[in-house]
ZADO-1210 file (C-alpha; in nm, 4 decimals, padded with zeros to 6 digits):
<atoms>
<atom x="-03.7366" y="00.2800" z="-02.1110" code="UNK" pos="1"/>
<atom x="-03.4745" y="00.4113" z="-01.9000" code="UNK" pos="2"/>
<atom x="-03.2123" y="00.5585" z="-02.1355" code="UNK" pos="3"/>
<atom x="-02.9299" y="00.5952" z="-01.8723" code="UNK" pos="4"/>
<atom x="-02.9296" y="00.2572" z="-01.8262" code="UNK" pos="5"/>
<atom x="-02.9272" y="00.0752" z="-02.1676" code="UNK" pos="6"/>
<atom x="-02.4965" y="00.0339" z="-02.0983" code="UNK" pos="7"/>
<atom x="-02.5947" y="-00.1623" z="-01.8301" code="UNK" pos="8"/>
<atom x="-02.8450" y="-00.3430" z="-02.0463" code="UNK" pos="9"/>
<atom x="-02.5975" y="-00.4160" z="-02.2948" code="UNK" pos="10"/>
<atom x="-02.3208" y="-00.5553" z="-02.0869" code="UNK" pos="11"/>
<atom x="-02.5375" y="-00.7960" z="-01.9053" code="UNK" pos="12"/>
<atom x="-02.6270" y="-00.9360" z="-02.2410" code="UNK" pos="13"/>
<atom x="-02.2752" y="-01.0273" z="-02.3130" code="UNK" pos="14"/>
<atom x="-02.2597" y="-01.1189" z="-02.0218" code="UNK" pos="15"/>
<atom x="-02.5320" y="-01.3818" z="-02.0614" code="UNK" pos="16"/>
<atom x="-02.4443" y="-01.4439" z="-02.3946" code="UNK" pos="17"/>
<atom x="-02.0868" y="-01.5743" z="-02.2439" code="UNK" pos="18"/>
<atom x="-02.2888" y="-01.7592" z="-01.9788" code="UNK" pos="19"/>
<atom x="-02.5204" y="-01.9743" z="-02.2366" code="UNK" pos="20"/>
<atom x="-02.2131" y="-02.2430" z="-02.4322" code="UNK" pos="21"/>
<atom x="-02.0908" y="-02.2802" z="-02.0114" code="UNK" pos="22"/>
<atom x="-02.4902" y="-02.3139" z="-01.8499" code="UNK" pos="23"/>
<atom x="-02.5708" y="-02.5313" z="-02.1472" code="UNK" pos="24"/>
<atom x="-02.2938" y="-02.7688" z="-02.0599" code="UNK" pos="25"/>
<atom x="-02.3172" y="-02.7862" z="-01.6808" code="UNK" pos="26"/>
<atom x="-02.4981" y="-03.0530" z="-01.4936" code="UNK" pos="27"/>
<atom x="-02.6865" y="-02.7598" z="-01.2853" code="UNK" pos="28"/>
<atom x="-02.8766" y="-02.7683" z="-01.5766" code="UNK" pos="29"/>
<atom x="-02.9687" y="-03.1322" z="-01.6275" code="UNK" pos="30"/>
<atom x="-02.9906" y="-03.1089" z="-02.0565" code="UNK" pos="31"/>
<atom x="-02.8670" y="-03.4195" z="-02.0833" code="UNK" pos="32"/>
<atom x="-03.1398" y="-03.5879" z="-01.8590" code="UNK" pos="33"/>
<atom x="-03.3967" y="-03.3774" z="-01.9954" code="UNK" pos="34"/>
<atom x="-03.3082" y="-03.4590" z="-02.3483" code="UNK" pos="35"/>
<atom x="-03.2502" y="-03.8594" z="-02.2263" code="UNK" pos="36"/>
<atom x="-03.6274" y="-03.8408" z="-02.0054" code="UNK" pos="37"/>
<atom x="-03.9192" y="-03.6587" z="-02.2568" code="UNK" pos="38"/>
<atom x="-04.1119" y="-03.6980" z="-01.9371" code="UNK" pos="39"/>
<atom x="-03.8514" y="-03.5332" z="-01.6480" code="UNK" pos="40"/>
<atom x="-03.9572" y="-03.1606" z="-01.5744" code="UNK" pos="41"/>
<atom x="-03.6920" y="-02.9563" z="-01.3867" code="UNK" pos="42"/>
<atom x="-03.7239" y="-02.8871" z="-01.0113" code="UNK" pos="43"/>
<atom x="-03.7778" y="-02.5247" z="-01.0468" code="UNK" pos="44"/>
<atom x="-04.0691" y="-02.5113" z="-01.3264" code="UNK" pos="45"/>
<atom x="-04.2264" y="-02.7884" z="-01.0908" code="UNK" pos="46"/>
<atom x="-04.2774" y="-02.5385" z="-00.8506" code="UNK" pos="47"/>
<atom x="-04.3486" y="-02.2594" z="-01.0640" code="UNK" pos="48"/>
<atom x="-04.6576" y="-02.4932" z="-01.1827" code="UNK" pos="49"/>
<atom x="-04.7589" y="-02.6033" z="-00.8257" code="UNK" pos="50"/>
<atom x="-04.7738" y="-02.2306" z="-00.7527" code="UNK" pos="51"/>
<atom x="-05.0113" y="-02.1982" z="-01.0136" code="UNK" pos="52"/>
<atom x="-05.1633" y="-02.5034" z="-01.0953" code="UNK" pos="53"/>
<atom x="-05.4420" y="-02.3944" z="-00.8166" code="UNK" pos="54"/>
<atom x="-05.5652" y="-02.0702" z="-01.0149" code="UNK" pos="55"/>
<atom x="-05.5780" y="-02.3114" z="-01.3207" code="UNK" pos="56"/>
<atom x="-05.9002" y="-02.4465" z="-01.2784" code="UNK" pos="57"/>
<atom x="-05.9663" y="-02.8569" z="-01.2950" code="UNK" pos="58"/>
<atom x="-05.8615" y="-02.9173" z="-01.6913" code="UNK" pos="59"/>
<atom x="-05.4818" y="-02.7765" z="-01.5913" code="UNK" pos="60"/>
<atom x="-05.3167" y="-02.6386" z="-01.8987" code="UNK" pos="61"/>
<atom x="-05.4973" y="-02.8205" z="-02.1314" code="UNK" pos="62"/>
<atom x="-05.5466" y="-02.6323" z="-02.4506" code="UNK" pos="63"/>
<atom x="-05.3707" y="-02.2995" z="-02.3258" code="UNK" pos="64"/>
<atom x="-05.0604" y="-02.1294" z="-02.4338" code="UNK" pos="65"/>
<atom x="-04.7212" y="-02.0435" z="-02.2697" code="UNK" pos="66"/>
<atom x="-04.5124" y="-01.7539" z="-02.2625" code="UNK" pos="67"/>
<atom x="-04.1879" y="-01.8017" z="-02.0718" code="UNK" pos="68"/>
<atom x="-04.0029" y="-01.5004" z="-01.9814" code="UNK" pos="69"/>
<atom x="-03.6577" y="-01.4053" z="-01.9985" code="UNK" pos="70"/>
<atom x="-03.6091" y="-01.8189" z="-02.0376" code="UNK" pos="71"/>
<atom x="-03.2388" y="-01.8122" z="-02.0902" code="UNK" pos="72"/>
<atom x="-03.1290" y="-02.1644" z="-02.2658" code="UNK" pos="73"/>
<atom x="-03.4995" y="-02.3117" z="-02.2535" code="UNK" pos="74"/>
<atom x="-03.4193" y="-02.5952" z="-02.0076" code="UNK" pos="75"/>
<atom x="-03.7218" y="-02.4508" z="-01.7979" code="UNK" pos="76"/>
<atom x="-03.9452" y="-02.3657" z="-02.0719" code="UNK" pos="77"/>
<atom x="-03.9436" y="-02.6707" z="-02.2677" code="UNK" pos="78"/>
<atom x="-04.0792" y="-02.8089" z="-01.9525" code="UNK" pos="79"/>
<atom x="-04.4473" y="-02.6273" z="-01.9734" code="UNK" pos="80"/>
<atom x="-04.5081" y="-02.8706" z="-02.2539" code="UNK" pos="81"/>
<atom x="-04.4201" y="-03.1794" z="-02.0515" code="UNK" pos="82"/>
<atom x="-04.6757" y="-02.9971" z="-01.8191" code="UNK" pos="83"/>
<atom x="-04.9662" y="-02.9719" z="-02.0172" code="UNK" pos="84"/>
<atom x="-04.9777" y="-02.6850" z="-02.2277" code="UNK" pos="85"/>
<atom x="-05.0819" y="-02.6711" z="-02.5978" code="UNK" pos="86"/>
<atom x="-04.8149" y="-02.4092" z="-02.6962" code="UNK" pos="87"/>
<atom x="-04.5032" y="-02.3068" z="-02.5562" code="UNK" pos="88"/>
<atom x="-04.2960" y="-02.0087" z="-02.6131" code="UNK" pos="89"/>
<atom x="-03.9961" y="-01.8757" z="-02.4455" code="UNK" pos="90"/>
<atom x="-03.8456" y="-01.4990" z="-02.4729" code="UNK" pos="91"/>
<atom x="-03.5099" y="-01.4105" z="-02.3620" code="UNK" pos="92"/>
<atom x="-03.2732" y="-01.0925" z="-02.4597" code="UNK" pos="93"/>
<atom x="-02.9710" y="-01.3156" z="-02.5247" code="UNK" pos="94"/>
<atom x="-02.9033" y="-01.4358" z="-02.8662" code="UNK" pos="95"/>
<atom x="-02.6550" y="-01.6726" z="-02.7549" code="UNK" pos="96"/>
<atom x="-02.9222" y="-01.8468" z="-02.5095" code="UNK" pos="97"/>
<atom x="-03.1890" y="-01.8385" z="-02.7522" code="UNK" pos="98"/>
<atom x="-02.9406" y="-02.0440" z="-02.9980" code="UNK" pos="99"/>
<atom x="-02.8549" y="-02.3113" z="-02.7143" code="UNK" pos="100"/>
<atom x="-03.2373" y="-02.3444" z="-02.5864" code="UNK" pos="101"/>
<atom x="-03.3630" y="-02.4347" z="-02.9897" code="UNK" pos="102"/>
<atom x="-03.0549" y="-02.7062" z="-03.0277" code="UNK" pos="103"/>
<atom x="-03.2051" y="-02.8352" z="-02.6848" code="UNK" pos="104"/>
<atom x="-03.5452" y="-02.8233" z="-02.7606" code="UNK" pos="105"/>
<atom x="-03.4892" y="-02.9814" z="-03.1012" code="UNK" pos="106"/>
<atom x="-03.2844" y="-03.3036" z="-02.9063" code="UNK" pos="107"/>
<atom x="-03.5541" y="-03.2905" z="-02.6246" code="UNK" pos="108"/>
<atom x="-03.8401" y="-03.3564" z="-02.9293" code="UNK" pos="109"/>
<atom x="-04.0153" y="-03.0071" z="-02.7465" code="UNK" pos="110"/>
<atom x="-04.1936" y="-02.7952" z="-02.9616" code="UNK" pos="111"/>
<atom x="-04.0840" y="-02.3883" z="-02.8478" code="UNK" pos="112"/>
<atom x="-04.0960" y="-02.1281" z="-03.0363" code="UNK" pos="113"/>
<atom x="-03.8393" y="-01.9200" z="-02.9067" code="UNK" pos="114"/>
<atom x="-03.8024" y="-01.4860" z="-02.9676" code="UNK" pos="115"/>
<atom x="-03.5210" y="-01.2824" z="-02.8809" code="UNK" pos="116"/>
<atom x="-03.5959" y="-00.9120" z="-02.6788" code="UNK" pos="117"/>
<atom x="-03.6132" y="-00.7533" z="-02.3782" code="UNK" pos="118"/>
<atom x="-03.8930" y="-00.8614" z="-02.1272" code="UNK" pos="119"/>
<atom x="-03.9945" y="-00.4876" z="-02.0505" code="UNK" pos="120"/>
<atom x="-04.0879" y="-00.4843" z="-02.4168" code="UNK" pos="121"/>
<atom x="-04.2103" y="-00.8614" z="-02.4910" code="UNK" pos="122"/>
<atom x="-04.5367" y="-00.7138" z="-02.6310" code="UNK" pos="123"/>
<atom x="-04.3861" y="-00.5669" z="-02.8927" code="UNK" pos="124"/>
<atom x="-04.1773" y="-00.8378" z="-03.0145" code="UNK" pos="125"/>
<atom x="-04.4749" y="-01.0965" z="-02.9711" code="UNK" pos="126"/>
<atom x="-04.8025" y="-00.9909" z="-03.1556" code="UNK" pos="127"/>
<atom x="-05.0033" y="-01.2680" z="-03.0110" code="UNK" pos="128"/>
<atom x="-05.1457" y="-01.3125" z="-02.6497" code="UNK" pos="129"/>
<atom x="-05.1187" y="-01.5690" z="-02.4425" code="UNK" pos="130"/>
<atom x="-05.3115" y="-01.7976" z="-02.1389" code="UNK" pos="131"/>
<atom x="-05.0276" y="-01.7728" z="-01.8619" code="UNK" pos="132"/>
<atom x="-04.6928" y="-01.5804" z="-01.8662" code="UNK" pos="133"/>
<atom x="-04.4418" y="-01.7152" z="-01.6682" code="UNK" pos="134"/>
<atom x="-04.1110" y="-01.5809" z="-01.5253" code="UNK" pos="135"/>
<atom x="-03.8912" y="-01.7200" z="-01.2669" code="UNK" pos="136"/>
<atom x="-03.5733" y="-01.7793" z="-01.0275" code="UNK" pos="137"/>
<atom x="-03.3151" y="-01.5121" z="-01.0657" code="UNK" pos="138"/>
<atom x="-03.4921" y="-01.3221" z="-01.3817" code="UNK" pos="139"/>
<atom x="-03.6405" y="-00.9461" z="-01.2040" code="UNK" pos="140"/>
<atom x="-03.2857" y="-00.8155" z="-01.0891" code="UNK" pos="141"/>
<atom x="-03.2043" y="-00.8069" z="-01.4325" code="UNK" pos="142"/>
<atom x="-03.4594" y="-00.5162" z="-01.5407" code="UNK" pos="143"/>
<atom x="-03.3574" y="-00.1664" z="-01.4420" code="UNK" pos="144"/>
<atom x="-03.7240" y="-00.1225" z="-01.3824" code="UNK" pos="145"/>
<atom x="-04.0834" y="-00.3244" z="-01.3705" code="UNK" pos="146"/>
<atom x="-04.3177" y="-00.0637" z="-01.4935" code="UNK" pos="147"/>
<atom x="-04.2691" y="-00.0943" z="-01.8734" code="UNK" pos="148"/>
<atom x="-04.2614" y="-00.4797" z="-01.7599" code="UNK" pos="149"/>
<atom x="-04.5747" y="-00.5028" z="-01.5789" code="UNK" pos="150"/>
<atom x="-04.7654" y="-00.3075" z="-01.9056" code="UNK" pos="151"/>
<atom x="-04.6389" y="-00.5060" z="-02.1220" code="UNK" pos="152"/>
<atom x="-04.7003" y="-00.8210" z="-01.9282" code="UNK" pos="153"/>
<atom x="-05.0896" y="-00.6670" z="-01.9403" code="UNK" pos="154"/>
<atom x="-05.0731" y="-00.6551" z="-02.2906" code="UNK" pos="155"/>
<atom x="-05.0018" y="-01.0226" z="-02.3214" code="UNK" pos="156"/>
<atom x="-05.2318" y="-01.1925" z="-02.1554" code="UNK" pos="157"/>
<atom x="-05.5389" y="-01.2450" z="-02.2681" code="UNK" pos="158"/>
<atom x="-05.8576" y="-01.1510" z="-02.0762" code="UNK" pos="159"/>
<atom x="-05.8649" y="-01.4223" z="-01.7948" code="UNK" pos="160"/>
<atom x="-05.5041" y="-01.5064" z="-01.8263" code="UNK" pos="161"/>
<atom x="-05.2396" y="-01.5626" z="-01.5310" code="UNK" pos="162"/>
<atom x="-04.8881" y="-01.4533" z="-01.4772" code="UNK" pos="163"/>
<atom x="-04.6513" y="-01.6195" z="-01.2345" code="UNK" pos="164"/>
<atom x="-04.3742" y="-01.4904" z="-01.0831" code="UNK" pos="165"/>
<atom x="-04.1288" y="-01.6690" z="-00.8803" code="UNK" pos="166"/>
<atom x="-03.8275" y="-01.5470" z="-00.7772" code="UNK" pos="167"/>
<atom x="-03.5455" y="-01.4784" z="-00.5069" code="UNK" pos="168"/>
<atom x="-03.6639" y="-01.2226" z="-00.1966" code="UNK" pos="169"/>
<atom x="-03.5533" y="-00.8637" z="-00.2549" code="UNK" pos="170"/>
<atom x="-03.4456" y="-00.9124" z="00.0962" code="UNK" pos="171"/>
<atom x="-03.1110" y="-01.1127" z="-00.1009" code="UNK" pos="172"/>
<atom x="-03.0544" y="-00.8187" z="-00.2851" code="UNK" pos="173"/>
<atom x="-03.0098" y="-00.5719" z="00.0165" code="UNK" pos="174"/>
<atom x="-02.7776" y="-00.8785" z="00.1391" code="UNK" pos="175"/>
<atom x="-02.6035" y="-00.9066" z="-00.1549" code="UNK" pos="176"/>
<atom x="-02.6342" y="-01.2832" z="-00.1750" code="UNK" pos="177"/>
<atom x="-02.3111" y="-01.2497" z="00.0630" code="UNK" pos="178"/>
<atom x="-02.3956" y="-01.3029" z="00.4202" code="UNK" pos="179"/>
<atom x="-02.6779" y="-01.2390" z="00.6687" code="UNK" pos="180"/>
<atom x="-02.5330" y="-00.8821" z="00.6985" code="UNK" pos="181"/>
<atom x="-02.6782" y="-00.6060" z="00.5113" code="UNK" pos="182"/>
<atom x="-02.4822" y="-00.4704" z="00.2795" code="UNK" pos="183"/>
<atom x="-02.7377" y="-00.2722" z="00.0266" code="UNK" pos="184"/>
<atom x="-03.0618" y="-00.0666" z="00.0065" code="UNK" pos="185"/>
<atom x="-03.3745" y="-00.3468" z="00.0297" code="UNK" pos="186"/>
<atom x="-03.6063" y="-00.0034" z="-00.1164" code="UNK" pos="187"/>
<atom x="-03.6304" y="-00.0231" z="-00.5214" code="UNK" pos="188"/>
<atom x="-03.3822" y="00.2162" z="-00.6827" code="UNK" pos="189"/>
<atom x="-03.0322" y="00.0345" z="-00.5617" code="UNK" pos="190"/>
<atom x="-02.8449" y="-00.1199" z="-00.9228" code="UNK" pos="191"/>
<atom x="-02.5481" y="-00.3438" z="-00.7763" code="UNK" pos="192"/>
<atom x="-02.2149" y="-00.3044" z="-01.0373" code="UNK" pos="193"/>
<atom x="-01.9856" y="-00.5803" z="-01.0475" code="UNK" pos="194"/>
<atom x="-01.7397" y="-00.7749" z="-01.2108" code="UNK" pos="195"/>
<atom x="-01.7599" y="-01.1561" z="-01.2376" code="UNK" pos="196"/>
<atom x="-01.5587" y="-01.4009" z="-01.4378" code="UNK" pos="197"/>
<atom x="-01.7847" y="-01.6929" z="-01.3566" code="UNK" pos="198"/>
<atom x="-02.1537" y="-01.7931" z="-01.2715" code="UNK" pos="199"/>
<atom x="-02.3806" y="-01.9231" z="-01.0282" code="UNK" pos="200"/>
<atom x="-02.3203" y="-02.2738" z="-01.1614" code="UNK" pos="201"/>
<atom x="-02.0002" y="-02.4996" z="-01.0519" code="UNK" pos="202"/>
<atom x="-01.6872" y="-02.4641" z="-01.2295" code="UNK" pos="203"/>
<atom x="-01.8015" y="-02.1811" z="-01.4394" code="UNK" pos="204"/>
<atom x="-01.4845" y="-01.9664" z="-01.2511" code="UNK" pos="205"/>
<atom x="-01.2880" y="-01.8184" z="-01.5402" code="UNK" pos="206"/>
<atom x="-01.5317" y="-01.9067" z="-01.7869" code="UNK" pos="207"/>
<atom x="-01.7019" y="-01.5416" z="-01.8485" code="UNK" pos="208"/>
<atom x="-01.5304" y="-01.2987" z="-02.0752" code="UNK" pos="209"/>
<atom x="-01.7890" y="-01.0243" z="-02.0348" code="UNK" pos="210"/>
<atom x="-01.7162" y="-00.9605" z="-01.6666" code="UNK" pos="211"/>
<atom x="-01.9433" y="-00.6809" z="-01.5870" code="UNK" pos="212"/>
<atom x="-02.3183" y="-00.7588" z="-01.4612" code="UNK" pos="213"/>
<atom x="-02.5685" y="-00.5191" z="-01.3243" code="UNK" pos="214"/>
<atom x="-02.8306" y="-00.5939" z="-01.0848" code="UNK" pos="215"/>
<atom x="-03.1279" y="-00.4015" z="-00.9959" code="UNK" pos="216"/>
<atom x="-03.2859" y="-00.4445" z="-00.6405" code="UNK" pos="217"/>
<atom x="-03.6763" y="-00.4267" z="-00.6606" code="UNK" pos="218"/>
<atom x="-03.9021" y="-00.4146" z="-00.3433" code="UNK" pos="219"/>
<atom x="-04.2753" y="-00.5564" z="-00.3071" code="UNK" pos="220"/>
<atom x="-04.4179" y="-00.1848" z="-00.3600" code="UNK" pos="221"/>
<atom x="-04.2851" y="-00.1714" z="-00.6913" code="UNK" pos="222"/>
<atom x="-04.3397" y="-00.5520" z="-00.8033" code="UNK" pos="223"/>
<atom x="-04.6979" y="-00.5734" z="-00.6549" code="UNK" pos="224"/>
<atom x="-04.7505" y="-00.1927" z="-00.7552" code="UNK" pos="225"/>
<atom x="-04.6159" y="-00.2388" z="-01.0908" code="UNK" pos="226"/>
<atom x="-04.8929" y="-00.5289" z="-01.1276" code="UNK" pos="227"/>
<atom x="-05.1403" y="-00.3508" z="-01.0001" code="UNK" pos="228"/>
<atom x="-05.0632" y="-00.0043" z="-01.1924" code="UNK" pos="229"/>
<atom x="-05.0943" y="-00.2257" z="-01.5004" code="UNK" pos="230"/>
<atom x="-05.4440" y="-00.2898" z="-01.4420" code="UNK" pos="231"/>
<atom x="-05.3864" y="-00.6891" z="-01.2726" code="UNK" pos="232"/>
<atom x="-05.4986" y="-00.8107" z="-00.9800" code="UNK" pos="233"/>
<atom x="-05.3125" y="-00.9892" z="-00.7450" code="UNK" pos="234"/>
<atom x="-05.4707" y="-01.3607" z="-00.6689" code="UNK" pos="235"/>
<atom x="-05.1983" y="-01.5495" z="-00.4963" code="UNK" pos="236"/>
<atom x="-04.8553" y="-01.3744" z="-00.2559" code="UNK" pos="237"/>
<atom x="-04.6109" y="-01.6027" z="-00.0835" code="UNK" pos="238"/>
<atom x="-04.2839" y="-01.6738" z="00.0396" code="UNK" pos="239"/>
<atom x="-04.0820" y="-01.9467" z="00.1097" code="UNK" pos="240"/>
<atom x="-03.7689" y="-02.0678" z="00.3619" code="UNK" pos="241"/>
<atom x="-03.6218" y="-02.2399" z="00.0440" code="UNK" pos="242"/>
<atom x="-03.4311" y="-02.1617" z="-00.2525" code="UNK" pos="243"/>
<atom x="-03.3508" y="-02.2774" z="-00.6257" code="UNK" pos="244"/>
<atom x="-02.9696" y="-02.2271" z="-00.5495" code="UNK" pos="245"/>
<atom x="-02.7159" y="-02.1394" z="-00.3050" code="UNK" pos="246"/>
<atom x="-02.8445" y="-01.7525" z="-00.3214" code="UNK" pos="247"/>
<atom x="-02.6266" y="-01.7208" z="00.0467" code="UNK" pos="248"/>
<atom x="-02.3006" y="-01.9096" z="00.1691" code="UNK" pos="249"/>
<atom x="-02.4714" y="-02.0901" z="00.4948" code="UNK" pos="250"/>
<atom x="-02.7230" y="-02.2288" z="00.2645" code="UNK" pos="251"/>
<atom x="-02.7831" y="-02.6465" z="00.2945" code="UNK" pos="252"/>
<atom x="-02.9458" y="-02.8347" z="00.0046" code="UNK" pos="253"/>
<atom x="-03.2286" y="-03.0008" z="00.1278" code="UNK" pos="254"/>
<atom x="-03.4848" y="-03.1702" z="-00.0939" code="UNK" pos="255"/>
<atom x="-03.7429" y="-02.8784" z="-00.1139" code="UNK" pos="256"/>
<atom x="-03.4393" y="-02.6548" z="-00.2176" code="UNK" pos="257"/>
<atom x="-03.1764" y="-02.4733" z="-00.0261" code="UNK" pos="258"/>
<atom x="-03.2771" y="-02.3354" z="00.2805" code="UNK" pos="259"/>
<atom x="-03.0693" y="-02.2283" z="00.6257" code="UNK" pos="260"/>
<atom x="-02.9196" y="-02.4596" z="00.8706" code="UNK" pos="261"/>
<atom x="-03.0861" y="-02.6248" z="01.1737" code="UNK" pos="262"/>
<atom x="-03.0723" y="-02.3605" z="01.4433" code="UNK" pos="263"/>
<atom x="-03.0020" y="-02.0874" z="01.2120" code="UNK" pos="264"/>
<atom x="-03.2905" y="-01.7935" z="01.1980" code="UNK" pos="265"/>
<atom x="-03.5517" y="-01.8609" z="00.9015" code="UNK" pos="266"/>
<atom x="-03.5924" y="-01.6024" z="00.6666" code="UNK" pos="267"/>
<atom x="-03.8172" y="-01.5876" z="00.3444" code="UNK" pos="268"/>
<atom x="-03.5763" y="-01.6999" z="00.0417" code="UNK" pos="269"/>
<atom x="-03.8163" y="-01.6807" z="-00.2408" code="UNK" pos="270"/>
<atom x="-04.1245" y="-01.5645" z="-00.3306" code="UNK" pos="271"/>
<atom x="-04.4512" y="-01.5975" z="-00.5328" code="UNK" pos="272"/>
<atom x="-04.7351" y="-01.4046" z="-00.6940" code="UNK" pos="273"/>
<atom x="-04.9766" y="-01.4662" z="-00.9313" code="UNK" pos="274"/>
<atom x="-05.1846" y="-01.2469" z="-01.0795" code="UNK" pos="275"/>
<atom x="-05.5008" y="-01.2261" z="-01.3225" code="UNK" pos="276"/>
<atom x="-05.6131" y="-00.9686" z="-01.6126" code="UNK" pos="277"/>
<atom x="-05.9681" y="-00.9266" z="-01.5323" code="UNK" pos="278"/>
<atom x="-06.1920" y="-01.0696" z="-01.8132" code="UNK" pos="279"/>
</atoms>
């Protein structure tokens, strides 16, 4: 763990703990239809599946257990049981979150077992291991670093088991989800300080008492190398034209996701790997 930046740690979980009462009660994330339709599964754990669903094998995620990380209020998570799997379980560093996602997983009818802590040290809040580990849109800029993540992703997974990552392109963070001008280092090492009364979700201006976030930048050297360091091996790298939100201004919703306008030049918005502990 990197000592000089547990501050940082700390005020992003107040932050997120001020974020979980607005998220939870914003259409952006769709609690109400998921508690209303026991069959709906969000947009972005859709893709997170069809991203893996190929490494899966033909019987799906029949029988296997999930471990969502850093799953904020569970609207995502609670999902990977309308998917298939036998067992679902969702981490996430926020108290406040982890509170919201169990009162929406109990009027959903999902069964999640939820656990608060940091993802860099999941292993050592959860003694079990697990089929597939997923973590998604918007979750890696909030570690300092991936190393102590990647190890204890390892440690997680049982022999055979997948991770999934999906996520926005480090090339956003070297824009600074502002413009197509860059404003920041793309290389790992760059931690973006800022103050923010609101959230990515509409309306939420105001709403955020904890003001100060931190975001880390992280490069494909260090999340592929962090991977591989930890003894994985990469099966699957990709990137996409389309995001979950409106990560720049010029973005246009489309139904694949938000992606640039006609005429504008395409550049990759997301991206995907998933990776295997040998057996």
């Amino acid at each position: 763990m990197d000592e000089k930046n547990d501050w940082r740690v700390a005020e992003n979980r107040a932050n997120w703990d001020d974020r979980a009462a607005v998220h939870a009660a914003s259409p952006f994330y769709e609690v109400e239809r998921l508690v209303a339709d026991r069959s709906y599964v969000s947009p972005v754990a859709r893709r997170d599946f069809e991203v893996l669903r190929p490494h899966l094998g033909p019987d799906g995620l029949a029988d296997r257990a999930v471990l969502h990380l850093q799953c904020h209020i569970g609207t995502d998570t609670l999902c990977w049981e309308r998917l298939g799997a036998a067992e679902v379980w969702g981490l996430d560093f926020s108290p406040a979150s982890l509170e919201q996602a169990r009162v929406i997983a109990g009027r959903a009818g999902a069964s999640v077992t939820y656990v608060e802590g940091d993802a860099r040290l999941a292993a050592d809040a959860i003694d079990r291991t697990f089929d597939v580990v997923v973590t998604g849109t918007g979750a890696l800029q909030w570690l300092p670093e991936l190393s102590s993540w990647a190890h204890s992703i390892a440690r997680l997974l049982r022999p055979g088991g997948l991770l999934v990552v999906r996520d926005d392109h480090p090339l956003l963070g070297a824009l600074l989800y502002e413009s197509l001008e860059v404003h920041a280092d793309y290389l790992s090492g760059f931690c973006d300080d800022y103050e923010d009364d609101g959230s990515y979700v509409p309306g939420s201006a105001g709403a955020i008492a904890h003001t100060s976030a931190h975001n880390w930048n992280h490069d494909f050297q260090e999340i592929l190398g962090s991977l591989l360091a930890a003894g994985l091996a990469i099966e699957d790298f990709r990137e996409s034209a389309f995001a979950e939100w409106r990560s720049l201004p010029c973005l246009e919703e489309t139904p694949e996701g938000w992606t640039m306008p006609a005429g504008a030049p395409r550049i990759p918005l997301t991206f995907a790997v998933v990776a295997r502990k040998p057996a």
